[in-house]
GUROSE-621444 format. One record per atom (N, C-alpha, C): residue in one letter; x, y, z. Coordinates in steps of 0.2 Angstrom, whole numbers, padded with zeros to 4 digits, always signed. Layout:
N
AXYZ
...
//
This chain:
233
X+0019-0290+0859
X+0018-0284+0863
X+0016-0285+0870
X+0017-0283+0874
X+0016-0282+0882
X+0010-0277+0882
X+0008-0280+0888
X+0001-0278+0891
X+0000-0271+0891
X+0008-0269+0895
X+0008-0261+0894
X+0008-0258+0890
X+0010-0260+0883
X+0010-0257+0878
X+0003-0256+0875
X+0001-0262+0878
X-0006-0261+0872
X-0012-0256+0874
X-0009-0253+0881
X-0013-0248+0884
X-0010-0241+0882
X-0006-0240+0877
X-0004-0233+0873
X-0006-0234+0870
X-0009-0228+0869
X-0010-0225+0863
X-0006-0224+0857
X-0006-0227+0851
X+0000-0224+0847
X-0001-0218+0845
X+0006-0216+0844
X+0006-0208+0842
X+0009-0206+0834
X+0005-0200+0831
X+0008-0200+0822
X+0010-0198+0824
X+0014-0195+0816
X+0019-0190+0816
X+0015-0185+0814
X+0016-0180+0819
X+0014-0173+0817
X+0018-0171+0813
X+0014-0166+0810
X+0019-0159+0808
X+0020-0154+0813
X+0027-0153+0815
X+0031-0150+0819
X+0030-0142+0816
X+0029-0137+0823
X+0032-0129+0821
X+0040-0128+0822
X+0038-0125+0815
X+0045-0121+0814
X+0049-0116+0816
X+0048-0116+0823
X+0052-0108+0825
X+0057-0106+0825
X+0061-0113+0828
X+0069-0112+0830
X+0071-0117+0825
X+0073-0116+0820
X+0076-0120+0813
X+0084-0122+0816
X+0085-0128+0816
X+0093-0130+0818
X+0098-0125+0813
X+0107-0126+0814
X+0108-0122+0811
X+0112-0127+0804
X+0113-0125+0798
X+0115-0127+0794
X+0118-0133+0794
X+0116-0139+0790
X+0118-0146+0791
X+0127-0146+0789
X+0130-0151+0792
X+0137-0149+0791
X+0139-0158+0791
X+0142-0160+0787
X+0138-0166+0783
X+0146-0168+0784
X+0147-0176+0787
X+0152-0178+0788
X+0158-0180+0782
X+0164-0177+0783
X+0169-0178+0778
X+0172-0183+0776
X+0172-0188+0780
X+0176-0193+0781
X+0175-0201+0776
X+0171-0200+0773
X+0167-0202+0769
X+0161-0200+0765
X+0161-0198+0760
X+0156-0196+0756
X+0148-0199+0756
X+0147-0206+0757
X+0143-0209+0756
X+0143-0214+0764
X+0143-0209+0770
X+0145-0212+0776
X+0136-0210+0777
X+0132-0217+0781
X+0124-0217+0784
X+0122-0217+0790
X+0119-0210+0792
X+0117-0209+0798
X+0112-0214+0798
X+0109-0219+0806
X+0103-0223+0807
X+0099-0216+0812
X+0092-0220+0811
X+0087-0216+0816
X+0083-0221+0815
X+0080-0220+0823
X+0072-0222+0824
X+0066-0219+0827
X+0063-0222+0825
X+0054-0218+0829
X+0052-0222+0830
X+0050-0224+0838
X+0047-0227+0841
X+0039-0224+0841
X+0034-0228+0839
X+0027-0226+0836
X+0024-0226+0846
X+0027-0230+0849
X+0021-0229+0856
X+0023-0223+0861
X+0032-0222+0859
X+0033-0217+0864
X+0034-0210+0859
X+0034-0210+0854
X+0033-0204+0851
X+0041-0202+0850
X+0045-0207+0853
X+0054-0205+0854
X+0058-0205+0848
X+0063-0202+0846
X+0067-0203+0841
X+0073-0205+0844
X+0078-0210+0840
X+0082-0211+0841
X+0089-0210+0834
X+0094-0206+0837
X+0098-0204+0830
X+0105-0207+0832
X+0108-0211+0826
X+0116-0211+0826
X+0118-0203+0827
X+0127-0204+0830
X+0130-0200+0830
X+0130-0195+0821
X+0132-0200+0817
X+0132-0197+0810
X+0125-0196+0807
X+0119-0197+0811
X+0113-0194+0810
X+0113-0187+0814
X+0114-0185+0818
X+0115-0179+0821
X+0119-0175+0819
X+0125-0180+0815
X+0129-0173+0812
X+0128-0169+0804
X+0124-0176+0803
X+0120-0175+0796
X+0115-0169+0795
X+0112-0170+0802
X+0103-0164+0803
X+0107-0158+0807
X+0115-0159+0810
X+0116-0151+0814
X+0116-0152+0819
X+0114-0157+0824
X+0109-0158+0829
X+0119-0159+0833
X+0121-0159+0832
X+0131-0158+0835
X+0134-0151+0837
X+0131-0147+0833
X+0130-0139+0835
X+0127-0139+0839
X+0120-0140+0840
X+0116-0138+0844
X+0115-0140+0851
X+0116-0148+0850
X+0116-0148+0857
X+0108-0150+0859
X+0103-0151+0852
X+0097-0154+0854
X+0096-0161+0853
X+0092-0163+0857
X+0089-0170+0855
X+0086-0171+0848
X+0085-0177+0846
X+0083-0178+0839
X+0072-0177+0841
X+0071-0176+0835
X+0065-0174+0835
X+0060-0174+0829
X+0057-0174+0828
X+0054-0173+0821
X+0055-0167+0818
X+0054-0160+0822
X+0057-0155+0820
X+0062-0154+0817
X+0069-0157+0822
X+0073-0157+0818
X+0075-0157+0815
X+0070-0165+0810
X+0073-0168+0804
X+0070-0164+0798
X+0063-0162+0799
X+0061-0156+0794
X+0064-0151+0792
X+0066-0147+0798
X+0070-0140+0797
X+0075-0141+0792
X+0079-0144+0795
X+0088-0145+0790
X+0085-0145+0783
X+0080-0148+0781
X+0077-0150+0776
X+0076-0142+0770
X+0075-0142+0764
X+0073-0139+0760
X+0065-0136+0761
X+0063-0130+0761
X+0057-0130+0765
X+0050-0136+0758
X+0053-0134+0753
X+0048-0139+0748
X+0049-0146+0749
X+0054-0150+0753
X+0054-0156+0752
X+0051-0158+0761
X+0050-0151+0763
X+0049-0154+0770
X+0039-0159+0771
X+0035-0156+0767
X+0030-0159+0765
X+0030-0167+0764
X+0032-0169+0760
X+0034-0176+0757
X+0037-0179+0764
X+0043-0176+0767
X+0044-0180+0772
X+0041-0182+0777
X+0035-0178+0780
X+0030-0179+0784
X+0024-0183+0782
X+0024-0182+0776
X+0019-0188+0772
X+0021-0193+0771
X+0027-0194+0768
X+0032-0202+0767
X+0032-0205+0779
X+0034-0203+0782
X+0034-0203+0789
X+0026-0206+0789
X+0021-0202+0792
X+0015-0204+0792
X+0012-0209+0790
X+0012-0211+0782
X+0012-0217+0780
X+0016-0222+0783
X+0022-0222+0786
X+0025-0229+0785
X+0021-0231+0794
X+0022-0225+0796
X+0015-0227+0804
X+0010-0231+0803
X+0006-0224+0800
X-0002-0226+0800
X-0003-0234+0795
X+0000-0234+0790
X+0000-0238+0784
X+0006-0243+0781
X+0011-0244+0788
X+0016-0249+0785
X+0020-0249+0778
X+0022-0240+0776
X+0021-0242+0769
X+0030-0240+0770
X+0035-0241+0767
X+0043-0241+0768
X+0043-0234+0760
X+0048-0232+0764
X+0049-0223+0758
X+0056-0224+0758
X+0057-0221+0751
X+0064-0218+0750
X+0063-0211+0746
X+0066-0209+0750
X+0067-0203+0747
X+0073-0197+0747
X+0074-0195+0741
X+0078-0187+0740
X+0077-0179+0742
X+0081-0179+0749
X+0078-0172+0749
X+0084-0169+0749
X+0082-0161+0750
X+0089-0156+0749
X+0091-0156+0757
X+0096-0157+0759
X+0097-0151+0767
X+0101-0146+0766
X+0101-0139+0769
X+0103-0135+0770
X+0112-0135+0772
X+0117-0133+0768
X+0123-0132+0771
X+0126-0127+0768
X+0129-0123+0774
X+0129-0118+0772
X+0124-0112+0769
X+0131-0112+0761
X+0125-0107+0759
X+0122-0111+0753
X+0123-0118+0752
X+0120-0120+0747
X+0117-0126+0749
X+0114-0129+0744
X+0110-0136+0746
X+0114-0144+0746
X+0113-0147+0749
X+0114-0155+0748
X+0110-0160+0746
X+0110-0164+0742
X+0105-0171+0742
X+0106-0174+0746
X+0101-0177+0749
X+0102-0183+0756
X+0098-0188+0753
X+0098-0194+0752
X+0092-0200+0753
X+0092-0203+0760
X+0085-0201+0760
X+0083-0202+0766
X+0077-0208+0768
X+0079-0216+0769
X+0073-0223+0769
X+0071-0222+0775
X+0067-0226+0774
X+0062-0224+0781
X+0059-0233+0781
X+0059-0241+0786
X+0056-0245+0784
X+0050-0247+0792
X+0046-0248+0792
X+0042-0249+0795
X+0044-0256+0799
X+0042-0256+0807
X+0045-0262+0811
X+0038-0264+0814
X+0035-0270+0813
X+0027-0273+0813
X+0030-0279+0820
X+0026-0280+0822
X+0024-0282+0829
X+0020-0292+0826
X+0020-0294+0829
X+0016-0302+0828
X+0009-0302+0825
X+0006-0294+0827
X-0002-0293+0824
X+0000-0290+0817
X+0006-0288+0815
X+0006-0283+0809
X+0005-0276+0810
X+0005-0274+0816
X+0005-0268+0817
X+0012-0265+0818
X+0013-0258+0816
X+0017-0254+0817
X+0021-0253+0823
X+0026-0255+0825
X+0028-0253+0834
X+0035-0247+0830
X+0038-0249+0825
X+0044-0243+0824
X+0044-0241+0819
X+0050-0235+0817
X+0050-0234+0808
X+0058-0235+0811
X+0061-0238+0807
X+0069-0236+0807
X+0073-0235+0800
X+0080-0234+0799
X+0079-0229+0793
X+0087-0227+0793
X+0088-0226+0787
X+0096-0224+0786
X+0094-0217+0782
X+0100-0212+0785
X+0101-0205+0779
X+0108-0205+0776
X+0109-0204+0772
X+0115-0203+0769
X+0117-0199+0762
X+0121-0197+0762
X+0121-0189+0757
X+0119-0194+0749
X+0117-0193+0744
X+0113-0193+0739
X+0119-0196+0731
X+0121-0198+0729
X+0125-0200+0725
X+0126-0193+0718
X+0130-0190+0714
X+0129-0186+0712
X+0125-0188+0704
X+0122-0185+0700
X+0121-0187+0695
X+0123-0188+0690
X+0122-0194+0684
X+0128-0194+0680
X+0131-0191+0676
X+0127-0184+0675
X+0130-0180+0672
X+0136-0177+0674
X+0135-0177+0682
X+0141-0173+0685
X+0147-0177+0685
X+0145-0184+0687
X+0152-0191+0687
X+0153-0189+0680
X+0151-0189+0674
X+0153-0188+0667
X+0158-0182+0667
X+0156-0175+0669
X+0161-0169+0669
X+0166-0169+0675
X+0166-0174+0680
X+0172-0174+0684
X+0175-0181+0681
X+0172-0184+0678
X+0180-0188+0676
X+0183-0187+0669
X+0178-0183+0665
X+0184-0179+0660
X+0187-0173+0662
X+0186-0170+0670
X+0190-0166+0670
X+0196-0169+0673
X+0196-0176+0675
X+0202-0180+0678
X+0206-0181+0673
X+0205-0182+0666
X+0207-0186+0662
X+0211-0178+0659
X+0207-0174+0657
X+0212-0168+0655
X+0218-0165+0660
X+0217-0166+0667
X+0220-0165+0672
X+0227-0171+0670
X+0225-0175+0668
X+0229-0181+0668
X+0235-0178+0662
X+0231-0178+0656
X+0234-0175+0650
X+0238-0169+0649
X+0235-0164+0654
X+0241-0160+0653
X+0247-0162+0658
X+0246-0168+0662
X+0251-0167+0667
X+0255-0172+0665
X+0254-0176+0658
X+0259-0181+0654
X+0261-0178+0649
X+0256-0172+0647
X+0260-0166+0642
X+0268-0163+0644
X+0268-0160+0650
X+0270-0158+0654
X+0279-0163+0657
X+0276-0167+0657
X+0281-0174+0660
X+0286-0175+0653
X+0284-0177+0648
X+0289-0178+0642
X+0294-0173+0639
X+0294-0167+0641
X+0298-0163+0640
X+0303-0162+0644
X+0302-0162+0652
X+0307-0164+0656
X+0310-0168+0656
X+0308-0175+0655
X+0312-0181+0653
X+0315-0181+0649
X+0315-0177+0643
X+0319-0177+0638
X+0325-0170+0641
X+0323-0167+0645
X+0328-0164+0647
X+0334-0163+0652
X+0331-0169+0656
X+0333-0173+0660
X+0340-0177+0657
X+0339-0179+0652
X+0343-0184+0648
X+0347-0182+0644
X+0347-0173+0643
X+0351-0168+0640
X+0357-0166+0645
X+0353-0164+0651
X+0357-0163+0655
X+0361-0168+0658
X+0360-0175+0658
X+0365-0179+0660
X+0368-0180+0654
X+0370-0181+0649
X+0374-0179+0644
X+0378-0175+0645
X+0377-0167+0646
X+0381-0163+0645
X+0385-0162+0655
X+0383-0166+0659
X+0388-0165+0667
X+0386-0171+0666
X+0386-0175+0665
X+0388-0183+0665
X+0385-0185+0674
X+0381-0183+0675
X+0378-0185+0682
X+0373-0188+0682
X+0368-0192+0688
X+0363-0194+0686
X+0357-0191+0686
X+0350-0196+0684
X+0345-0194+0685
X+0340-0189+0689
X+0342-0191+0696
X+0339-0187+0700
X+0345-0179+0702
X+0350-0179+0700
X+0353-0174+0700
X+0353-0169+0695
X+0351-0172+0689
X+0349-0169+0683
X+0342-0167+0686
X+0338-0169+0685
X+0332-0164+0689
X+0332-0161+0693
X+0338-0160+0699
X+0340-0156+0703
X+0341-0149+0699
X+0347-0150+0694
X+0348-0145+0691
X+0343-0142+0687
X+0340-0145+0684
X+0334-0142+0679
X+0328-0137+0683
X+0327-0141+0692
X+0323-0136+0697
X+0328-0129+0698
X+0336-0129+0699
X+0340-0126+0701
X+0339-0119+0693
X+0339-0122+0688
X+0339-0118+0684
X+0332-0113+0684
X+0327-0118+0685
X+0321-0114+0687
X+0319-0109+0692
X+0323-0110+0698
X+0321-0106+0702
X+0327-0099+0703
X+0330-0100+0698
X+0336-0095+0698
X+0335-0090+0691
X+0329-0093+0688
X+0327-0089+0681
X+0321-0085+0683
X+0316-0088+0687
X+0310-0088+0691
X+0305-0090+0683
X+0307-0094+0681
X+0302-0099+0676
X+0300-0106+0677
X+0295-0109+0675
X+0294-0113+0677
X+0297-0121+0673
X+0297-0124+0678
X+0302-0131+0675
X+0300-0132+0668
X+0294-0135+0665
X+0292-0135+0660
X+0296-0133+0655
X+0293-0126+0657
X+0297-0119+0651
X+0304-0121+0649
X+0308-0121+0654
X+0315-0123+0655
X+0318-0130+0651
X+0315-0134+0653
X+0313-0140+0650
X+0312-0140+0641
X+0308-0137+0641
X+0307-0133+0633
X+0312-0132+0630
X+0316-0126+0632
X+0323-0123+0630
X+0328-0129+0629
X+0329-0131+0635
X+0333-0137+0633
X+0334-0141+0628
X+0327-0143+0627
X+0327-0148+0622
X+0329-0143+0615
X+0323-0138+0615
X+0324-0134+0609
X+0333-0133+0605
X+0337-0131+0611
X+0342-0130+0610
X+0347-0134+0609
X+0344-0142+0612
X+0350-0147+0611
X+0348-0149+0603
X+0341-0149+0602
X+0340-0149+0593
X+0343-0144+0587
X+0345-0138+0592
X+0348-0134+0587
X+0342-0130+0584
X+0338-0129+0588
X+0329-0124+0586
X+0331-0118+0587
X+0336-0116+0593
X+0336-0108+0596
X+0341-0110+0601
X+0347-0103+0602
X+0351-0104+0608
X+0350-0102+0617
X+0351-0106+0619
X+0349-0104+0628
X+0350-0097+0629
X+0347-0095+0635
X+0348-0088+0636
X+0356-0087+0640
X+0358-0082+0640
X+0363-0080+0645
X+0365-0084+0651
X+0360-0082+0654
X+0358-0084+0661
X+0358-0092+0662
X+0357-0096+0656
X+0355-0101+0658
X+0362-0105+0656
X+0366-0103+0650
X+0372-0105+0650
X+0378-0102+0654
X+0376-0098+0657
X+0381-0098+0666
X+0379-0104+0669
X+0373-0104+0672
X+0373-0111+0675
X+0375-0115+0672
X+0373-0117+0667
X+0377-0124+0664
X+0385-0124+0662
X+0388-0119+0661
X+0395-0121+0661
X+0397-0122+0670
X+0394-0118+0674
X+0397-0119+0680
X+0394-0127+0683
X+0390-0128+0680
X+0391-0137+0683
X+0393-0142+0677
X+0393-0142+0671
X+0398-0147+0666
X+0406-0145+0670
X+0407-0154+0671
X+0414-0155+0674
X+0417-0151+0668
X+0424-0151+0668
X+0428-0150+0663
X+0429-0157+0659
X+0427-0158+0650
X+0428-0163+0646
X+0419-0162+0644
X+0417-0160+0646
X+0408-0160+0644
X+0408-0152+0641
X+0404-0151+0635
X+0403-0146+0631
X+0395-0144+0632
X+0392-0138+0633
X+0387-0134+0633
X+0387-0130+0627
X+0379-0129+0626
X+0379-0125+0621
X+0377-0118+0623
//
């Protein structure tokens, strides 16, 4: 530490008024678990914030500097206590915090984990607090319910597959064409019935089993694309 420094006084963290609340946190897309840095300079009282700290607290709206305010505001007003306490400790006390708070966005809330770890000087004293935020991981109940709803997403869309395929292979039997042109047709029939592939897909097969006969509609279309020497039903 330098002479001038040691002629500051350090300065805590106050608890900041709340008048002018920044406007709702609008939390970067580009990455779900992308980490804003920040600092607190303990002798000039100064913050310093990354860009995706700013954009993290709203402070890219606004057009303010980083502040202690700031950081509280965006916050949940019940988690904003704890943050000013976890902060003040890591000053006065050297002691490093992690913590979960809610930020505001929109109309609903977000988890943020927000560390905070203390920067000691040659005597062990306090000269900084520096610190990552970054949106909060979701809990494992929720990864559990989003990835069975992947898997039944999955499942009906392999349900859904196998029937085409088999109808696919109906229709090249009966126009002797190929694959991707058989699927042509099969879309051609759907959008000209206004039913959905699937559905259409269904008939086909049904009909090629001898379960039920195609409708009207659907065997126009088919005799007008089977060359002559190919049989529909």
């Amino acid at each position: 530490m330098t002479s001038t420094q040691s002629r500051v006084a350090p300065r805590p963290i106050p608890a900041p008024p709340l008048s002018r609340p920044p406007a709702p946190a609008t939390l970067p897309e580009r990455h779900p678990r992308v980490a804003g840095r920040w600092r607190y300079d303990r002798h000039s009282g100064e913050w310093w914030w990354s860009p995706e700290m700013r954009a993290l607290y709203g402070l890219a709206a606004e057009g303010r500097g980083p502040c202690t305010e700031a950081l509280v505001a965006a916050e949940h007003p019940d988690d904003r206590p704890r943050t000013i306490e976890a902060l003040s400790a890591a000053v006065t006390g050297a002691q490093g915090f992690c913590l979960e708070v809610r930020l505001r966005a929109g109309d609903g809330e977000v988890p943020v984990v927000l560390l905070g770890e203390p920067q000691l000087d040659d005597d062990g004293r306090v000269t900084a607090v520096e610190g990552l935020a970054f949106r909060a991981p979701p809990p494992a109940e929720e990864r559990v319910r989003a990835l069975e709803t992947e898997v039944a997403q999955l499942r009906t869309a392999m349900a859904g597959r196998a029937p085409i395929e088999q109808a696919k292979g109906v229709l090249m039997l009966l126009t002797g064409c190929g694959e991707q042109s058989a699927f042509d047709l099969l879309a051609h029939i759907s959008s000209h019935t206004h039913r959905k592939v699937r559905e259409v897909a269904l008939d086909l097969v049904a009909s090629a089993a001898g379960q039920r006969p195609l409708s009207a509609e659907v065997r126009t279309i088919l005799r007008d694309a089977c060359p002559p020497g190919h049989g529909g039903h």
